[in-house]
C-alpha positions as CSV (number, residue, x, y, z in Angstrom):
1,X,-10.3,13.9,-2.8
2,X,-12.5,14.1,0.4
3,X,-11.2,11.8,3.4
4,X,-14.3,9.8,3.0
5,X,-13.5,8.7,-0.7
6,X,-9.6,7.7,0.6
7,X,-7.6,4.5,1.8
8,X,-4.6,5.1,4.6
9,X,-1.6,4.0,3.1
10,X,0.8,3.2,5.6
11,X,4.5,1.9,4.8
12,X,7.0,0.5,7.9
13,X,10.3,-0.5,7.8
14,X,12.0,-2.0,10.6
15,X,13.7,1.2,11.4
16,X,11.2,4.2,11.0
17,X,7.4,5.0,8.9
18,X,8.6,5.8,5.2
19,X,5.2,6.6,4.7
20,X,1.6,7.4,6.1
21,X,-0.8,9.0,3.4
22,X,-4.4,9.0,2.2
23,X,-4.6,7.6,-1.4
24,X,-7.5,6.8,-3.8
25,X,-5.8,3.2,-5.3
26,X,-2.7,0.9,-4.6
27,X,-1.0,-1.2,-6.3
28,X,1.0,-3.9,-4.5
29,X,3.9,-6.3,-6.0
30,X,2.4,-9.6,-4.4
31,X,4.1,-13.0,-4.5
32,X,1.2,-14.7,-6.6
33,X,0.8,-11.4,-8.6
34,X,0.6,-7.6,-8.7
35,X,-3.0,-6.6,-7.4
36,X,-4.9,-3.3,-6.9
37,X,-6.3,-1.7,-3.5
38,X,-9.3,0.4,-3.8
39,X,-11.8,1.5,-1.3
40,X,-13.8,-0.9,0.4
41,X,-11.3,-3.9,-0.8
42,X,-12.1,-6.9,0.7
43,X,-9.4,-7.9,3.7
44,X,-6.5,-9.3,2.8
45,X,-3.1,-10.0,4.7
46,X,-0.3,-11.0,1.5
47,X,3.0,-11.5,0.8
48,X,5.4,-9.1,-0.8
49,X,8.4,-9.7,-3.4
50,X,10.8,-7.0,-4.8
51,X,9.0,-4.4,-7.0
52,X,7.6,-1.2,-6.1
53,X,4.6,0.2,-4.6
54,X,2.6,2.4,-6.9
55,X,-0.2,4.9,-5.2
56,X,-2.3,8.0,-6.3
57,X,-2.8,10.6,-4.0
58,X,-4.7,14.2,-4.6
59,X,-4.5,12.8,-8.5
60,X,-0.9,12.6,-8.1
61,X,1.0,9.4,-8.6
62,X,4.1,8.0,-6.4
63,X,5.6,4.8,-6.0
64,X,8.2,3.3,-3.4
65,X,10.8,0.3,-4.1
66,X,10.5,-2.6,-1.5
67,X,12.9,-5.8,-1.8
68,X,10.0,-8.1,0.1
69,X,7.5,-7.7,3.1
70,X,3.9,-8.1,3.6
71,X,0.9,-6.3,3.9
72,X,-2.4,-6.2,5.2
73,X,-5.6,-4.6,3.9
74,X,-8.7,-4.2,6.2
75,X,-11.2,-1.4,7.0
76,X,-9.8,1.2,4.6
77,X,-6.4,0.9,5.2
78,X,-3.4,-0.6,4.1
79,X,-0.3,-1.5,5.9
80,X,2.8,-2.7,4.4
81,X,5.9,-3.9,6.7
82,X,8.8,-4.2,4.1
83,X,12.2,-4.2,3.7
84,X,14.2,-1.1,0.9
C-alpha cells in the first residue's frame, strides 16, 4: 500500500489514542447503519453505537470494539472519539 493510496485512521478515547494507522477501507457501526470509508469519501461527521470498528491495513484486517462515540471523516482521514 503506498501512503498516497491510504486513509489515517485515528481512534481516541477519553483517556489515551488506541489507535493511529494508515488503512485502505473502514467500516464504522453508525447509528442509522454500518457504512464504509474509502479514499476520497465525501465528509462526514456521524454518530456511533456499540459494535466494532473493522479496518484493513497492508491487506491485513483488524477491528476494535466501541460501546458508542462519533466520528468524523474529511480529507483522507478518519477520526473516531469513542468510548470501550
Amino acid at each position: 500500500m503506498k501512503n498516497g493510496d491510504c486513509i489515517l485512521l485515528t481512534v481516541l478515547t477519553a483517556e489515551a489514542t488506541l489507535l493511529e494507522l494508515a488503512v485502505e477501507k473502514v467500516s464504522l457501526p453508525a447509528v442509522k447503519g454500518r457504512f464504509m470509508v474509502l479514499k476520497n469519501h465525501a465528509p462526514v461527521i456521524t454518530s456511533l453505537h456499540k459494535g466494532d470498528i473493522t479496518y484493513m491495513s497492508g491487506g491485513v484486517p483488524g477491528k476494535l470494539q466501541i460501546r458508542n462515540g462519533f466520528a468524523e471523516i474529511s480529507d483522507n482521514k478518519v477520526t473516531v472519539c469513542a468510548e470501550v
